[in-house]
C-alpha positions in Angstrom: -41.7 -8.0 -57.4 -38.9 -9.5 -55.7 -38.0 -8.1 -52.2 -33.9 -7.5 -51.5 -33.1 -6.0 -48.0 -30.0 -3.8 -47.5 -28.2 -5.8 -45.3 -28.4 -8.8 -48.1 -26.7 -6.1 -50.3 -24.1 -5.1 -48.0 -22.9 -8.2 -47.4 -22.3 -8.8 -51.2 -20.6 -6.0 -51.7 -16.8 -6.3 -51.8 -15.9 -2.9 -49.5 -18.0 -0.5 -48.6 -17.0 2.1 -51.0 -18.3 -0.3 -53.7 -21.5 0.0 -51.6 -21.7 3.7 -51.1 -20.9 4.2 -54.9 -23.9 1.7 -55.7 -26.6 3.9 -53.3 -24.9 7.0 -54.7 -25.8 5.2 -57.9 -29.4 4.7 -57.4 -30.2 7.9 -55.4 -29.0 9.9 -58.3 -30.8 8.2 -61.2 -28.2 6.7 -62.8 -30.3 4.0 -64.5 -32.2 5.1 -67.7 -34.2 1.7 -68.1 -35.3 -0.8 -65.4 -36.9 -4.3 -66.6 -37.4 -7.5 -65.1 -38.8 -11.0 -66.6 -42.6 -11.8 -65.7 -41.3 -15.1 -63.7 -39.3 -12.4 -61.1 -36.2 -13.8 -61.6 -34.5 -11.7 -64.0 -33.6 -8.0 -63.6 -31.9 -5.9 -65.5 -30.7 -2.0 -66.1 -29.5 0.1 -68.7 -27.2 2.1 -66.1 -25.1 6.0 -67.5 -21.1 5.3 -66.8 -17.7 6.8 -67.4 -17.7 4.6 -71.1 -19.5 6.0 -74.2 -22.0 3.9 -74.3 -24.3 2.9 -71.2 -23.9 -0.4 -69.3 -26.3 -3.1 -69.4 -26.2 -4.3 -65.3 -28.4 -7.6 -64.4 -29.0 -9.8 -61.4 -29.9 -13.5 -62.6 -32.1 -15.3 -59.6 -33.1 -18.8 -61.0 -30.7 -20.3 -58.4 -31.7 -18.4 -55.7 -29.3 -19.3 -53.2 -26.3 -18.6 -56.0 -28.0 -15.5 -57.7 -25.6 -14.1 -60.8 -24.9 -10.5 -61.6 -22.9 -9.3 -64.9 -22.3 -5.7 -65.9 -20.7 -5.0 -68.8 -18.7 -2.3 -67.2 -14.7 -2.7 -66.9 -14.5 -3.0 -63.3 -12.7 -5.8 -61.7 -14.9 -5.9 -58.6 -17.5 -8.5 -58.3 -20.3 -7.5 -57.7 -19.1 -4.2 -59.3 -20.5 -0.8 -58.1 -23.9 -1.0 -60.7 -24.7 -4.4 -60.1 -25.0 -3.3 -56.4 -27.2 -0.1 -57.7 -29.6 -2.5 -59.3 -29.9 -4.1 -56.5 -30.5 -1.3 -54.1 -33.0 0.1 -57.0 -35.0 -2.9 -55.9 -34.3 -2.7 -52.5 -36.1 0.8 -53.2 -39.3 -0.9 -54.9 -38.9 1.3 -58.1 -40.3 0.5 -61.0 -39.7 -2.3 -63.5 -40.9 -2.9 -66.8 -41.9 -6.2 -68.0 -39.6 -7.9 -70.5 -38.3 -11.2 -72.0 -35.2 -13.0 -71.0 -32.7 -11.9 -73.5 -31.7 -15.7 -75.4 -28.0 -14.9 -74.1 -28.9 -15.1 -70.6 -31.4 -18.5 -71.1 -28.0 -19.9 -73.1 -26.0 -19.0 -70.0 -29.0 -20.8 -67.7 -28.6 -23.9 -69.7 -24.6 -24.7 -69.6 -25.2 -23.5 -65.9 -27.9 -26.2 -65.5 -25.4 -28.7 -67.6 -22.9 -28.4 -65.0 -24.9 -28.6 -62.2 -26.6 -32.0 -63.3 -23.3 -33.2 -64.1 -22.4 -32.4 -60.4 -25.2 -33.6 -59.0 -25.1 -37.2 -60.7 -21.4 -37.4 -59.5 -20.0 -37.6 -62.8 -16.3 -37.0 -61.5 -13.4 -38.4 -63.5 -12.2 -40.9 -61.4 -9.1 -41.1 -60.3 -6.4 -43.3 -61.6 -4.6 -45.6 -59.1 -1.2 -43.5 -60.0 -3.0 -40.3 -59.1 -4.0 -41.4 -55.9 -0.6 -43.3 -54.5 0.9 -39.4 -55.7 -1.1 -38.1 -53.7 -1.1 -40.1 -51.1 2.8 -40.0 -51.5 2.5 -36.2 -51.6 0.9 -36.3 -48.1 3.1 -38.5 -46.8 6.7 -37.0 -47.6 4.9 -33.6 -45.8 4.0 -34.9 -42.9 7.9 -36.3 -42.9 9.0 -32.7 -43.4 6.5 -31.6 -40.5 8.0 -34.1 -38.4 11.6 -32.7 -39.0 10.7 -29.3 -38.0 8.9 -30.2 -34.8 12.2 -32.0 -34.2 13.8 -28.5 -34.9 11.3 -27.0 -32.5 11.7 -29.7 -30.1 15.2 -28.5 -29.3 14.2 -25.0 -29.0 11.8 -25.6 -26.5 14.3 -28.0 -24.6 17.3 -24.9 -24.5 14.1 -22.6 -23.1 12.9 -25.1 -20.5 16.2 -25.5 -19.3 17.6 -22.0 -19.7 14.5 -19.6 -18.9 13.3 -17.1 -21.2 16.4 -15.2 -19.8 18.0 -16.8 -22.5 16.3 -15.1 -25.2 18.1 -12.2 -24.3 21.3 -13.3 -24.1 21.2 -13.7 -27.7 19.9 -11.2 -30.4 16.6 -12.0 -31.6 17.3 -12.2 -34.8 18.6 -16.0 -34.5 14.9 -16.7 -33.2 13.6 -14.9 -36.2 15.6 -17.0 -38.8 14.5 -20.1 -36.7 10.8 -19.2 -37.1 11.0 -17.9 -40.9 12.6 -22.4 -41.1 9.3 -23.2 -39.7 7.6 -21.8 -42.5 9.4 -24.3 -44.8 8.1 -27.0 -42.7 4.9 -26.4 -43.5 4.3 -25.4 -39.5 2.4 -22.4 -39.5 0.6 -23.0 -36.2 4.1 -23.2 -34.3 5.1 -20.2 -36.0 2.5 -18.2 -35.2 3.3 -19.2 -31.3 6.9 -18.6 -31.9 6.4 -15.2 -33.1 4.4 -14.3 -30.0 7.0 -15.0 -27.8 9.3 -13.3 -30.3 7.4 -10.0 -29.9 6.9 -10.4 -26.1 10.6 -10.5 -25.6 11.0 -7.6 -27.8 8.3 -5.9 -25.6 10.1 -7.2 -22.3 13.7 -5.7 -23.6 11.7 -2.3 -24.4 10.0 -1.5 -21.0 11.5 -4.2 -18.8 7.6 -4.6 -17.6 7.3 -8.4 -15.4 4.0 -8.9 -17.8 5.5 -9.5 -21.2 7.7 -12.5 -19.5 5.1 -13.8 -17.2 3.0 -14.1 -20.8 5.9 -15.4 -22.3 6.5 -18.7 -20.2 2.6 -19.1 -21.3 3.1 -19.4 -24.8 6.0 -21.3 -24.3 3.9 -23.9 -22.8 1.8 -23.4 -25.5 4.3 -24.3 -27.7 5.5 -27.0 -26.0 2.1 -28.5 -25.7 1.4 -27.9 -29.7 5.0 -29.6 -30.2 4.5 -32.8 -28.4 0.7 -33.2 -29.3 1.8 -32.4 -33.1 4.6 -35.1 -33.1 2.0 -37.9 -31.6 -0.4 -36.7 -34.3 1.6 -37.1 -37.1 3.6 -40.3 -36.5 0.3 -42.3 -35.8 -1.0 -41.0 -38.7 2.4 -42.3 -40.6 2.6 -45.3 -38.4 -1.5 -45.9 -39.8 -0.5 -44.7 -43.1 -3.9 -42.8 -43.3 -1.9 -39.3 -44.5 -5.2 -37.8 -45.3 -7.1 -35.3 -43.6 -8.8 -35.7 -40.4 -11.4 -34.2 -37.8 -8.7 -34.0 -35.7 -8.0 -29.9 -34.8 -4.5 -30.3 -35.4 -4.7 -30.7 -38.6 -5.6 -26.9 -38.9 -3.0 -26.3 -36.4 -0.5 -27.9 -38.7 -1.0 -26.3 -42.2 -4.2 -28.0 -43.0 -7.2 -25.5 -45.0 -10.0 -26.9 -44.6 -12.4 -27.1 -47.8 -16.4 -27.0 -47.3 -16.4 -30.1 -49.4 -14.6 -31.4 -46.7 -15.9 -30.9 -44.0 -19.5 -31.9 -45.1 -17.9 -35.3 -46.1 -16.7 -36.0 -42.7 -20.5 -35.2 -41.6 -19.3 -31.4 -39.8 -22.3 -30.0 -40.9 -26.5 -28.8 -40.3 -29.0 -28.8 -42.9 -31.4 -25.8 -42.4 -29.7 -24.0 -40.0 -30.6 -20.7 -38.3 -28.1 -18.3 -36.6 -28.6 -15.0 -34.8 -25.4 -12.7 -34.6 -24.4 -11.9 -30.8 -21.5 -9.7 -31.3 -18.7 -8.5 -34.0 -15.2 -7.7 -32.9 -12.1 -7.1 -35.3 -8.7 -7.2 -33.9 -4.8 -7.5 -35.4 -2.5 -10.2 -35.1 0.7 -8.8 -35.1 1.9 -12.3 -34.7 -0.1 -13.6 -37.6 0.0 -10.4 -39.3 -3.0 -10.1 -40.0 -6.8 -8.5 -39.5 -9.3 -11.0 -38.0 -13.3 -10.2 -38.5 -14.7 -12.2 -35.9 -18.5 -12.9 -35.5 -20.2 -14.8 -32.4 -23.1 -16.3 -33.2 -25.8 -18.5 -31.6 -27.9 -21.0 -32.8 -31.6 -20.0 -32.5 -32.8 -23.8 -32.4 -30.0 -25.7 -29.9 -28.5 -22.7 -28.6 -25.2 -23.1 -29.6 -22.8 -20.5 -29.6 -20.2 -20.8 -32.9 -18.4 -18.5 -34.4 -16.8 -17.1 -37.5 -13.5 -16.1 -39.0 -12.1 -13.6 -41.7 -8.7 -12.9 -41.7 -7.0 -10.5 -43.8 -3.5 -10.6 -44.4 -1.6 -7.4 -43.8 0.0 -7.8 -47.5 -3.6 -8.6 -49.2 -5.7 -6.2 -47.3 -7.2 -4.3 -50.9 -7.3 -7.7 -52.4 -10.0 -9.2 -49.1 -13.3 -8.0 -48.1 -13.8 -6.7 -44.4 -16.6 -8.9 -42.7 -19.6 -6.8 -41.1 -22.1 -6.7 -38.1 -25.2 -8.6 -39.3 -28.5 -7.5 -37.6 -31.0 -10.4 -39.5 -32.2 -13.9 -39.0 -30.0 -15.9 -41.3 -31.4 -19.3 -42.9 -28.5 -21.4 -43.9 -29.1 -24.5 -46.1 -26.0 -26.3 -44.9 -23.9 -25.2 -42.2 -20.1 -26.7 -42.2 -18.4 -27.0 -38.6 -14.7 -26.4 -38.1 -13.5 -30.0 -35.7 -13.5 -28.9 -32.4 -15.7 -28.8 -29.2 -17.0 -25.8 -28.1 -16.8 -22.2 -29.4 -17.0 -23.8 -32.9 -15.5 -21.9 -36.0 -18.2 -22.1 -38.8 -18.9 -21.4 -42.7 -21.5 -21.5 -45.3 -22.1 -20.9 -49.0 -25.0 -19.2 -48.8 -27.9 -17.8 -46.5 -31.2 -16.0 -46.9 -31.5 -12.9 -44.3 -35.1 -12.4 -42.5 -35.8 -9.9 -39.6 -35.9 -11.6 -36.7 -38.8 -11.9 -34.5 -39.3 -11.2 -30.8 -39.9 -14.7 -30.6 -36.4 -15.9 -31.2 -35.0 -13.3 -28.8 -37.0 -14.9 -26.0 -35.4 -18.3 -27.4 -32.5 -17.0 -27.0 -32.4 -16.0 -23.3 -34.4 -19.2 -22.7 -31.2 -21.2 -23.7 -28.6 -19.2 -21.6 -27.1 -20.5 -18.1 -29.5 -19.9 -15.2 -26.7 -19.9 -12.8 -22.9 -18.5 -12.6 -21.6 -21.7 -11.0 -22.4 -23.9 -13.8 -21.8 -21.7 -16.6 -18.3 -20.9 -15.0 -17.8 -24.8 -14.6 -18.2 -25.0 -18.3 -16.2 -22.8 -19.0 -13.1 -23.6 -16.8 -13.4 -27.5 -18.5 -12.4 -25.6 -21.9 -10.2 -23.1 -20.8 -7.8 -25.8 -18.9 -7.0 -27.3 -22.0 -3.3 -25.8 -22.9 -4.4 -24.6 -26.1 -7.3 -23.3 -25.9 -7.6 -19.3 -26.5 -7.9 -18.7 -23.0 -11.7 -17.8 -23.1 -14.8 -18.9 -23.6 -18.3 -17.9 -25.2 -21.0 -17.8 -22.4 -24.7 -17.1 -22.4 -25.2 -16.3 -18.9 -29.0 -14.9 -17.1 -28.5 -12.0 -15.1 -30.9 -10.4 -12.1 -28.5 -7.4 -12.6 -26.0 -5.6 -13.8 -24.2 -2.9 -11.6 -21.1 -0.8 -10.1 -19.8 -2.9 -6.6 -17.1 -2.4 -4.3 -14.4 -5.0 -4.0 -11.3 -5.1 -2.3 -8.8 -4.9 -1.0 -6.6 -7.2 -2.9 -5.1 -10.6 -1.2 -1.4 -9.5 -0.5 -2.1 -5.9 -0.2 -2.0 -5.4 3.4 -5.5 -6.7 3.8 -7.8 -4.0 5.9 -5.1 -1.9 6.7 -4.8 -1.1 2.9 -8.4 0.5 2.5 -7.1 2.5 -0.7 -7.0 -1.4 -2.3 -10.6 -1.3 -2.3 -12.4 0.1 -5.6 -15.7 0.0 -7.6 -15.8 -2.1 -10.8 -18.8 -3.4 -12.5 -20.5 -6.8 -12.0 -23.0 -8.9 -13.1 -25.5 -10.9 -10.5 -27.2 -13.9 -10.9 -30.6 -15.0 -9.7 -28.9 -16.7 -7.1 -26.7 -13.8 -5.9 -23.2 -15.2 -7.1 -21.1 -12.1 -8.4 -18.5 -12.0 -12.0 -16.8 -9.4 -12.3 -17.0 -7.5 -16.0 -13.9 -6.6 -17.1 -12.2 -5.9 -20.7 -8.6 -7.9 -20.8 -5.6 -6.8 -22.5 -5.8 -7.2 -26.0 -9.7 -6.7 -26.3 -11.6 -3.7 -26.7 -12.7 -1.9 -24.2 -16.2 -2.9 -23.5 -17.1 -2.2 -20.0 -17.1 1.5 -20.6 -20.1 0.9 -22.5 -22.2 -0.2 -20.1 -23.5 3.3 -18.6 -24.7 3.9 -22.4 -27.4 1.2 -22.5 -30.2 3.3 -23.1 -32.9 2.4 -20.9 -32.7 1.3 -16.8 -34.4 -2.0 -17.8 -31.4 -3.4 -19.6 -29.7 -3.4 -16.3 -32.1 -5.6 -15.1 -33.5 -9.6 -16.0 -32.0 -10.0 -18.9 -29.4 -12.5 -20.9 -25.4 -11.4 -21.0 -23.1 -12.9 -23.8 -19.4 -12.2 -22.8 -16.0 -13.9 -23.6 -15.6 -16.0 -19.9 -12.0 -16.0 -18.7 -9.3 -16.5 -16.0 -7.7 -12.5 -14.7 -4.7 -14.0 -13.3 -4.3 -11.1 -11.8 -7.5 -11.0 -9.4 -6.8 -15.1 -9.6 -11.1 -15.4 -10.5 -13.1 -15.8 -13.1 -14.0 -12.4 -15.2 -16.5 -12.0 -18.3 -15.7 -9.4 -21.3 -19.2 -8.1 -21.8 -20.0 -7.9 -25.7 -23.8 -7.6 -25.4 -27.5 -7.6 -23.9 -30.0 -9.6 -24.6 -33.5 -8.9 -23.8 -37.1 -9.9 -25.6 -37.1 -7.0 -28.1 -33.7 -7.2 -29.4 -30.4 -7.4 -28.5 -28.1 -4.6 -27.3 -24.4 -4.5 -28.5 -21.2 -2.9 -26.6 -19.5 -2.4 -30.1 -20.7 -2.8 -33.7 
């Protein structure tokens, strides 16, 4: 009988209600009739529901990475709450009888198979020479109208350069609000987002009149000067070439570009047979972007690679998208698509398989993490100095320990005469006995008031620490946001 594991489950349902309903489902018999094809890869229920009659549920497995579940219930949700009930009714190890394949489901196979050959064999329709100089002339006339609003942007950053941020409030917001709502017509979303960040930290600075919003303020204006002059190189060369198409280039995301799989597996972004194990789960809100971002770090168990992933959820769509989740397996990806980009990768996939994950691969793991501070914090300040870059870094980093120290007092404080500078934080030592200070930024969750809840001494000792590396401007050093542990039998998170 074929073996399904809850977490596979959870990450197919589409919220977790759907999920709960399912296990409510199963736990309280709602199935009158199990059965399941002698081959294993065909299940099916007879399952009680609102409706007069019963539903039939099944779960169709002979593409296993791409398994198919119908219902005949109403619901809109997919996988709906009974196909997710059959499923954990396996996940149970009830019983199934044997039974044949009803014929509707082997004509189904067969158009599936139809279509897949077709794929496979590249039988495409090719495109017509007028097809492809619209398109190409589609490309073409928007990058044009990209170019006009960086020109728009241009001046914007100019008045700011020149007059200070001061400016800004001289004038109501609102003009700066109209300007970035334009920038959505120029198919500039990148610069937008930046624009409304410096929007809402000059709302913040009129609010509280506190030094921080402004001081982060002339940072994303260098942001978004940086984006503007990069984005207008990008773009002409690409006119002046007359190669409109899409790139490995990150600015192309940066500019309004979505990246399909398709393409990013034809510009060779990608790994066959892949295996990732999940380091750490955070979700946040973008009030610039408006919108919820899932974000999973994850390392490769075979190069040690750290990549991550990316689920955002509009504010407007937020019943419409489904909320990522913490994943505690070893996942088995047949082909792994990369995001352009150097370091801290974005990544997707179509499908994976989920394993548990042996000690094994947690001793991997720490094997492929910096063995020093100096030359993970090298790496790290080579990505962070690019103007664009988030501002941190992923770091696998050893540890000899993890502890409370005294620092202090502060350069500009009075130096010894100001003993009352001086205070305890937490820190993380090296084999080599070079200190980093753990510390949760603004605009992360606070992490470092986990760390007295690890739950046995031994995590505070030899061990592997995976953190977000960063610049605290305002200790002028280097400081990690600590997400998790990782020791040879398992790995211990802050959050999720």
């Amino acid at each position: 009988m074929r073996t399904v594991k809850e977490q596979e489950i959870a990450a197919l349902a589409p919220n977790a209600n759907a999920a709960a309903n399912g296990r409510k489902i199963c736990s309280g018999g709602g199935f009158v009739s199990l059965k399941r094809s002698e081959d294993d890869s065909f299940y099916m229920g007879e399952c009680k529901g609102s409706g007069k009659n019963n539903y039939i549920v099944s779960a169709d497995y002979i593409d296993e990475e791409h398994p198919v579940f119908r219902c005949s219930c109403p619901s809109r949700q997919f996988p709906c709450k009974h196909s997710l009930a059959l499923l954990y009714t396996m996940a149970a190890g009830k019983e199934f009888a044997l039974t044949e394949i009803p014929q509707d489901i082997l004509d189904k196979r067969e158009k599936k198979e139809a279509r897949e050959a077709g794929k496979q064999s590249g039988e495409k329709k090719p495109a017509t020479e007028r097809s492809k100089k619209a398109s190409k002339a589609a490309r073409t006339k928007k990058i044009k109208k990209q170019l006009e609003g960086l020109e728009l942007l241009r001046q914007l950053t100019d008045g700011l350069m020149k007059g200070g941020l001061a400016a800004m409030g001289s004038v109501s917001l609102k003009t700066y609000r109209d300007l970035a709502k334009q920038l959505g017509d120029y198919y500039l979303p990148g610069p937008l987002v930046y624009l409304n960040r410096l929007i809402l930290e000059m709302e913040a600075c009129q609010k509280d009149q506190n030094p921080s919003h402004y001081e982060n303020g002339v940072e994303i204006l260098k942001k978004l000067r940086a984006l503007e002059k990069k984005a207008q190189s990008y773009l002409q060369d690409k006119l002046d070439s007359d190669s409109p198409e899409a790139d490995d280039d990150e600015l192309y995301e940066e500019l309004g570009g979505i990246w399909k799989l398709e393409q990013l597996n034809d510009l060779g972004l990608k790994k066959e047979q892949a295996r990732l194990v999940q380091l750490s789960f955070q979700v946040s809100f973008d009030a610039a972007r408006k919108e919820y971002i899932d974000r999973g770090y994850w390392v490769d168990v075979d190069d040690g690679q750290i990549v991550h992933t990316c689920n955002y959820r509009p504010v407007k769509a937020l019943k419409y998208v489904k909320q990522e989740d913490s994943c505690f397996g070893l996942l088995r990806i047949p082909v792994l698509s990369y995001y352009p980009g150097t370091t801290d990768r974005r990544v997707r996939w179509e499908s994976a398989s989920y394993e548990d994950i042996p000690e094994t691969v947690y001793t991997g793991i720490m094997e492929k993490a910096y063995r020093d501070l100096p030359t993970a914090m090298k790496a790290v300040k080579n990505e962070i100095k690019n103007t664009l870059s988030q501002g941190y870094c992923p770091v696998l980093v050893s540890y000899e320990e993890i502890g409370m120290v005294k620092v202090g007092p502060i350069a500009g404080d009075g130096g010894s005469e100001n003993r009352e500078a001086e205070k305890t934080v937490y820190a993380m030592r090296d084999h080599s006995g070079n200190r980093v200070k753990l510390r949760s930024p603004e605009g992360m969750e606070d992490t470092v008031s986990m760390i007295p809840l690890l739950p046995h001494p031994s995590l505070y000792r030899e061990g592997v620490l995976f953190g977000l590396a960063y610049y605290d401007s305002e200790d002028r050093q280097m400081g990690i946001h600590p997400c998790s542990v990782i020791k040879e039998d398992g790995i211990y998170r802050f959050l999720y």
